[in-house]
Backbone as CSV, one residue per row, in Angstrom:
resi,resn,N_x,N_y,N_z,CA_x,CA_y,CA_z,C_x,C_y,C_z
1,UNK,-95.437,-52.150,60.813,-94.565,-51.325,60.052,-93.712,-50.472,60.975
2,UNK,-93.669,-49.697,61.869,-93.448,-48.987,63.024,-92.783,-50.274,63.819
3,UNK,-92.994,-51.380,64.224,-91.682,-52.208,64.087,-90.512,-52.529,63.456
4,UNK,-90.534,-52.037,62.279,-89.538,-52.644,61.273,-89.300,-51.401,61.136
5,UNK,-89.045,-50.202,61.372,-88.361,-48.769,61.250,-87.260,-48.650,62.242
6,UNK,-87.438,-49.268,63.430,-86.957,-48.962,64.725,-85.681,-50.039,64.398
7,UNK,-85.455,-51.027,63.914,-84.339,-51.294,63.976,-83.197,-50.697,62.196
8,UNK,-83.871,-50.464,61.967,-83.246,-49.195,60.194,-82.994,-48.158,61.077
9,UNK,-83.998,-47.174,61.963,-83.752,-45.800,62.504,-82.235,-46.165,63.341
10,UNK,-82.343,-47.123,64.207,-81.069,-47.310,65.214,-80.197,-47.405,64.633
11,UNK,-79.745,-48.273,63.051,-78.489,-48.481,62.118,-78.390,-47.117,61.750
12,UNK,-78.972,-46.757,61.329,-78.498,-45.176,60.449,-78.111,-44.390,61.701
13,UNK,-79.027,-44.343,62.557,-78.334,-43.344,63.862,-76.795,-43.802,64.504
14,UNK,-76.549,-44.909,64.375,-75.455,-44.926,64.502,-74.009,-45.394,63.720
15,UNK,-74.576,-45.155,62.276,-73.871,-45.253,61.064,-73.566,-43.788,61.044
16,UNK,-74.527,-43.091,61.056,-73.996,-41.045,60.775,-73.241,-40.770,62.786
17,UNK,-73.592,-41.330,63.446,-72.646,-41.022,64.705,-71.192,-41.589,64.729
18,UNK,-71.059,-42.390,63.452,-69.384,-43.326,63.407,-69.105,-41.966,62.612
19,UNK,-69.669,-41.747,61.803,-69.127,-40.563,60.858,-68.308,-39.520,61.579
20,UNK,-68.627,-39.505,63.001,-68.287,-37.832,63.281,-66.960,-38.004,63.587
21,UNK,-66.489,-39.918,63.556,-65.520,-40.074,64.249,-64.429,-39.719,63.425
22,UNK,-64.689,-39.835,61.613,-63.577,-39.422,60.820,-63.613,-38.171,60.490
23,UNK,-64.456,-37.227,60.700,-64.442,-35.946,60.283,-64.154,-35.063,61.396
24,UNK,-63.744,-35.609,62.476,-63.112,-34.712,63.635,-61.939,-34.253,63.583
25,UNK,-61.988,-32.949,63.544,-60.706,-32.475,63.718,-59.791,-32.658,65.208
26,UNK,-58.370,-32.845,64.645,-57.956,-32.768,66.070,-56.282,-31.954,66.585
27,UNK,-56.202,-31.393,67.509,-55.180,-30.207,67.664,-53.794,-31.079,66.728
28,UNK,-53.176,-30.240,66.231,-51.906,-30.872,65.681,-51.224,-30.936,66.178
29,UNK,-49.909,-31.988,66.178,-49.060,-32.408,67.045,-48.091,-31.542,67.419
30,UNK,-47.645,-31.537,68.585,-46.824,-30.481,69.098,-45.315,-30.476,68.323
31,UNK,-44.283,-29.414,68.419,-43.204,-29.889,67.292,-42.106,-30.423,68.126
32,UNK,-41.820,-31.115,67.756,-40.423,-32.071,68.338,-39.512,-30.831,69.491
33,UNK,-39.010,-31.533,70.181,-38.106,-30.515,71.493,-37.183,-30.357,70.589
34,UNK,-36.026,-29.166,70.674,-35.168,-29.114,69.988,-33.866,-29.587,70.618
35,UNK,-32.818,-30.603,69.686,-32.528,-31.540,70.336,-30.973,-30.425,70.532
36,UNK,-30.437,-30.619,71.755,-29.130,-30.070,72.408,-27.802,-30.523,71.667
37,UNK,-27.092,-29.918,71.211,-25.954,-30.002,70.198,-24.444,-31.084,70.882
38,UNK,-24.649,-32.022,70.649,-23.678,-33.087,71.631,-21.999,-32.178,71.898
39,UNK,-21.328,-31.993,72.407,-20.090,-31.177,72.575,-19.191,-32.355,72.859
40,UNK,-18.606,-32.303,71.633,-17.252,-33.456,71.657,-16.624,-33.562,72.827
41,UNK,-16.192,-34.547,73.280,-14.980,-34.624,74.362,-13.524,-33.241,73.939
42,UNK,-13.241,-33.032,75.105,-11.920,-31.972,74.705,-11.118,-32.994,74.365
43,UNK,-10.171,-32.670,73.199,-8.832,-33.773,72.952,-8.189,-33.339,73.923
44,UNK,-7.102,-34.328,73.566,-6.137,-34.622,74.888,-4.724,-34.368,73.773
45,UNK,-4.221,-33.335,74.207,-3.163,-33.064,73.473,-1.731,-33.178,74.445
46,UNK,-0.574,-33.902,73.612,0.731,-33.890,73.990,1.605,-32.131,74.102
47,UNK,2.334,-31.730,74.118,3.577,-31.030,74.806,3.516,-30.625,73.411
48,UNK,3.678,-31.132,72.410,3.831,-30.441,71.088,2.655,-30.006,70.393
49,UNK,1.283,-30.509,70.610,0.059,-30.069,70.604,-0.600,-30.947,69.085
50,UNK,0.384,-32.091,69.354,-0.748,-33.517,68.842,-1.224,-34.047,69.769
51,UNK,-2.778,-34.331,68.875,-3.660,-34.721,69.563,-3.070,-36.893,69.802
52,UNK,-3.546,-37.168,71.261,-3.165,-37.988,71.662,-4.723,-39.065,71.499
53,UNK,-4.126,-40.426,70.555,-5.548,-40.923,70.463,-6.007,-41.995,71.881
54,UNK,-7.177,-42.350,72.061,-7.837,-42.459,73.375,-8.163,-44.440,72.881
55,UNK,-7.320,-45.635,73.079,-7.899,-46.785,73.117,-8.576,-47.848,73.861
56,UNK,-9.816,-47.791,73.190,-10.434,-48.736,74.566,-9.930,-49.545,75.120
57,UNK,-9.820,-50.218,75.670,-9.597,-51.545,76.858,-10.220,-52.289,75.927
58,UNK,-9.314,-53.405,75.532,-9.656,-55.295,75.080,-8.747,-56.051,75.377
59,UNK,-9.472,-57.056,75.636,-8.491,-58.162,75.968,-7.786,-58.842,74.792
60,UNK,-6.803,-59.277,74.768,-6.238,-60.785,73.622,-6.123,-62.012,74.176
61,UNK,-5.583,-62.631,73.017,-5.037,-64.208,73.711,-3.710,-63.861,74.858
62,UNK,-3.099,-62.825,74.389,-1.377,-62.696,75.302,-1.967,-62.275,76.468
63,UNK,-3.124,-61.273,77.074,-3.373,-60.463,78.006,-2.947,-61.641,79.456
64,UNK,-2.937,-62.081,79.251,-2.689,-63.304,80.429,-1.072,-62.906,80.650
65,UNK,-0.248,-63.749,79.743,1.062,-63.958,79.670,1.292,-62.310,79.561
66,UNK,1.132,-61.313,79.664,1.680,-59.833,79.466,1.696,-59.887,81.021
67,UNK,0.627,-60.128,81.295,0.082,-59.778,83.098,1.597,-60.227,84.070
68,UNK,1.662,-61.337,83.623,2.572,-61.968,84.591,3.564,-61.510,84.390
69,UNK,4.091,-61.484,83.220,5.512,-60.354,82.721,5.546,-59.182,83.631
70,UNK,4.454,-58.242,83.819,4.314,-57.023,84.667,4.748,-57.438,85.959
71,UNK,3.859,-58.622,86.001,3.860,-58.613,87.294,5.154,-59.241,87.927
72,UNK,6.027,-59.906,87.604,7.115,-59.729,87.676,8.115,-58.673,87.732
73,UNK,8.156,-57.746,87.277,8.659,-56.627,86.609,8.162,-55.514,88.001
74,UNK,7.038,-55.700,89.056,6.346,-54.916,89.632,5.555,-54.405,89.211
75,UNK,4.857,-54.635,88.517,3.950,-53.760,87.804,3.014,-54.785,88.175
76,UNK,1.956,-54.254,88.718,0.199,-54.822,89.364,-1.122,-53.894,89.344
77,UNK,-2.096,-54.350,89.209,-3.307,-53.620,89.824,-3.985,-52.919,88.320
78,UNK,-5.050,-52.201,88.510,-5.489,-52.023,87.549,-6.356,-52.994,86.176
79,UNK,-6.563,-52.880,85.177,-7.834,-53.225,84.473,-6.942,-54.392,84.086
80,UNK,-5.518,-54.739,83.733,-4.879,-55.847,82.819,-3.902,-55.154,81.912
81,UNK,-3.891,-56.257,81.337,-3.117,-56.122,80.046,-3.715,-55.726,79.094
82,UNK,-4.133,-54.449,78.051,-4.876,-54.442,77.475,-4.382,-54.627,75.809
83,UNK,-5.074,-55.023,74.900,-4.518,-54.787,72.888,-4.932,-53.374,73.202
84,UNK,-3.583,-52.847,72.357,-3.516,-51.746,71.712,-3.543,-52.296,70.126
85,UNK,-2.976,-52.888,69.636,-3.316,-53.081,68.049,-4.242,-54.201,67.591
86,UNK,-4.754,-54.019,66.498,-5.505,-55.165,66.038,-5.141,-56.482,66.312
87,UNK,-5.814,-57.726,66.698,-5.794,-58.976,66.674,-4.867,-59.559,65.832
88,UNK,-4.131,-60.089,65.690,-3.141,-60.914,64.548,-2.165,-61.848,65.182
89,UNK,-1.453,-61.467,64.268,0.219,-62.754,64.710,1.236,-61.797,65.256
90,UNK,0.873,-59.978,65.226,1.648,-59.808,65.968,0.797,-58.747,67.124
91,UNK,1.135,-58.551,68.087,0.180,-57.843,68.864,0.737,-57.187,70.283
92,UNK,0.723,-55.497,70.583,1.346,-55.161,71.281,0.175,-54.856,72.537
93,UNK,0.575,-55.033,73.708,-0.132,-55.016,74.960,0.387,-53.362,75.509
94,UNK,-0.458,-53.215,76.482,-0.335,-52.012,77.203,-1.108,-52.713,78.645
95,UNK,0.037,-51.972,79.927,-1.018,-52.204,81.393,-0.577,-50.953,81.865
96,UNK,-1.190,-50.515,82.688,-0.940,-49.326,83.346,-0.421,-50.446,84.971
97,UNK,0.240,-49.460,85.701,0.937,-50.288,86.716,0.461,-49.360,87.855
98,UNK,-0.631,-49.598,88.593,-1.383,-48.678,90.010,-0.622,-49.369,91.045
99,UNK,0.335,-50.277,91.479,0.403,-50.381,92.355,2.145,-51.233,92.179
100,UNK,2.680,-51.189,93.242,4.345,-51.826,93.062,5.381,-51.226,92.851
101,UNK,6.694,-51.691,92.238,7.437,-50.915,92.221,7.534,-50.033,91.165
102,UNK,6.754,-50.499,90.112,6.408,-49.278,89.200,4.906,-48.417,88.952
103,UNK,4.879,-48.112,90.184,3.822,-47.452,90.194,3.895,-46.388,89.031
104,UNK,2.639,-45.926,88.290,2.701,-44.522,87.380,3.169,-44.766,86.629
105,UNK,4.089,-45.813,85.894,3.969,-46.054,84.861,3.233,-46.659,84.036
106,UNK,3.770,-47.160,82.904,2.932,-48.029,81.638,4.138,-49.647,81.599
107,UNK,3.707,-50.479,81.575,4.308,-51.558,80.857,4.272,-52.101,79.762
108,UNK,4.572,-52.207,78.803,4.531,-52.712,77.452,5.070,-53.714,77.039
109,UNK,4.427,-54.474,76.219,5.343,-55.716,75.279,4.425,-55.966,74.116
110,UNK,5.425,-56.706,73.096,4.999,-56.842,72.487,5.117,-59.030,72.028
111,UNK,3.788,-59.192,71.501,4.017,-60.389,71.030,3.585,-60.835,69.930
112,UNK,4.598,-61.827,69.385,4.525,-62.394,68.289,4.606,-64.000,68.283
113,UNK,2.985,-64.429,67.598,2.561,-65.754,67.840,2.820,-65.884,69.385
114,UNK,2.059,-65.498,70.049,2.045,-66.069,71.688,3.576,-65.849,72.273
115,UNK,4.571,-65.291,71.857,5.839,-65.129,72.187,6.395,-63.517,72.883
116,UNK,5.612,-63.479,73.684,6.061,-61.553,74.227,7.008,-61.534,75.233
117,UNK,7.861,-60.226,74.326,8.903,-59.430,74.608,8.715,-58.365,75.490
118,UNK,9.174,-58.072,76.508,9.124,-56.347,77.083,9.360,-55.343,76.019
119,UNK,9.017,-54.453,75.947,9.020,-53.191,74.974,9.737,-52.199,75.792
């Protein structure tokens, strides 16, 4: 009989020792860092004090054929030809010109169906 207790005594002893594992309290979680208030970019305002809008760099189908236009024209160096307007049938390019005879400026054209004009 005293055999057959010893393996009941060991289950229960460690059936009430799982217990302590859900009734433990434990420190509460610390509170979130408080998060730093993002500070917009400063706009970039023109001479009359409109704000000047900022367009990413993309390429088009024309960015090729704009390039060479520049680059003719002196205008070289820098990221390309970039879209300034949406994708379509008609579509105006922008390059900035870092190097040649038009240094500091902008070159522009515009094209329609694969057909670009200087601006």
């Amino acid at each position: 009989m005293r055999h057959a207790l010893a393996p009941l005594s060991i289950l229960v002893a460690v059936l009430l020792g799982g217990c302590t594992l859900f009734n433990s309290r434990t420190a509460p979680a610390p509170a979130p860092a408080p998060v730093a208030a993002v500070q917009p970019a400063p706009a970039l305002l023109d001479t009359n004090g409109t704000p000047i809008e900022r367009v990413p760099f993309r390429t088009g189908v024309s960015s090729a054929t704009v390039e060479k236009m520049a680059k003719g024209q002196g205008c070289t160096g820098g990221q390309g030809a970039g879209l300034v307007t949406e994708a379509g049938p008609v579509e105006v390019y922008r390059m900035r010109c870092e190097d040649g005879a038009m240094r500091g400026k902008v070159f522009m054209a515009r094209c329609e169906l694969r057909q670009c004009v200087r601006m």
